[in-house]
N, C-alpha and C positions, 0 to 999 in steps of 0.2 A: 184308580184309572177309570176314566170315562168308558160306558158300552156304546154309546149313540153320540151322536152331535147333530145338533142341530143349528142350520147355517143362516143368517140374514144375509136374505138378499132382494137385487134391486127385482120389480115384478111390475107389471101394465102399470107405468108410471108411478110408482109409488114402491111399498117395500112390502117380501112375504119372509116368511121365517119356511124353511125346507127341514125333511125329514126325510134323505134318500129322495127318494123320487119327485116326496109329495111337499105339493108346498101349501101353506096356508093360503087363507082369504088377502086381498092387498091392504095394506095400511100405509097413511098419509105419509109418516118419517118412519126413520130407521130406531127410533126412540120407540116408538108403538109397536113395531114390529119386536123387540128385544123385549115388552113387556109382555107381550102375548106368547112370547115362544117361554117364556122362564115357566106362565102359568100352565104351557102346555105340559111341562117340565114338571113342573110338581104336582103334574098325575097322572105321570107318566109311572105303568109300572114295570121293572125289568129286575126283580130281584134284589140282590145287596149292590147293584150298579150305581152310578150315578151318572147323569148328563152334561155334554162340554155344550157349550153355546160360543159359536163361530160367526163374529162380524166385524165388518170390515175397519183396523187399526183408525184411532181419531187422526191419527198423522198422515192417512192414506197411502202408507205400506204396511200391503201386507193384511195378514188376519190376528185380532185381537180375542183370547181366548175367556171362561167364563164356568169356571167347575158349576153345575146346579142337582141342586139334590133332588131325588125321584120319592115317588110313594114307595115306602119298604115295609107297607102295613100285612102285607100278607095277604090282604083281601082282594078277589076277583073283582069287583064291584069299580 
C-alpha cells in the first residue's frame, strides 16, 4: 500500500508533479514531469512505504496509477 502519492499535473503552461500542497518546478510534457516525480520518488524517505504516482489515463479518463519505490535505507541523509 502506497503512503503518499504524488500527482501530475497541468501547471503555468506546461506540467508539475504535486505533493499535497506542493508542486514542483514546471516542465514542458507530462512525460518530464512523470520522470522527475518517479526520481523524486526514489528519495523519497517514509519508511517501509512506498509511492503511488497519479497522472492523468492515456485515454483521457480518469487517473492512471503507478506503484514507485522509496529509499528504505534507513539513512537520514
Amino acid at each position: 500500500m502506497a503512503d503518499i502519492t504524488y500527482q501530475v499535473v497541468p501547471h503555468d503552461n506546461g506540467w508539475a508533479y504535486k505533493l499535497g500542497d506542493t508542486l514542483s518546478e514546471t516542465y514542458a510534457t507530462a512525460d518530464e514531469a512523470i520522470f522527475h516525480a518517479k526520481d523524486a520518488a526514489s528519495r523519497q524517505k517514509i519508511g517501509d512505504g512506498d509511492a503511488l504516482l497519479a497522472y492523468a489515463a492515456p485515454d483521457g479518463r480518469g487517473w492512471a496509477f503507478q506503484e514507485l519505490e522509496t529509499d528504505k535505507s534507513g539513512s537520514r541523509l
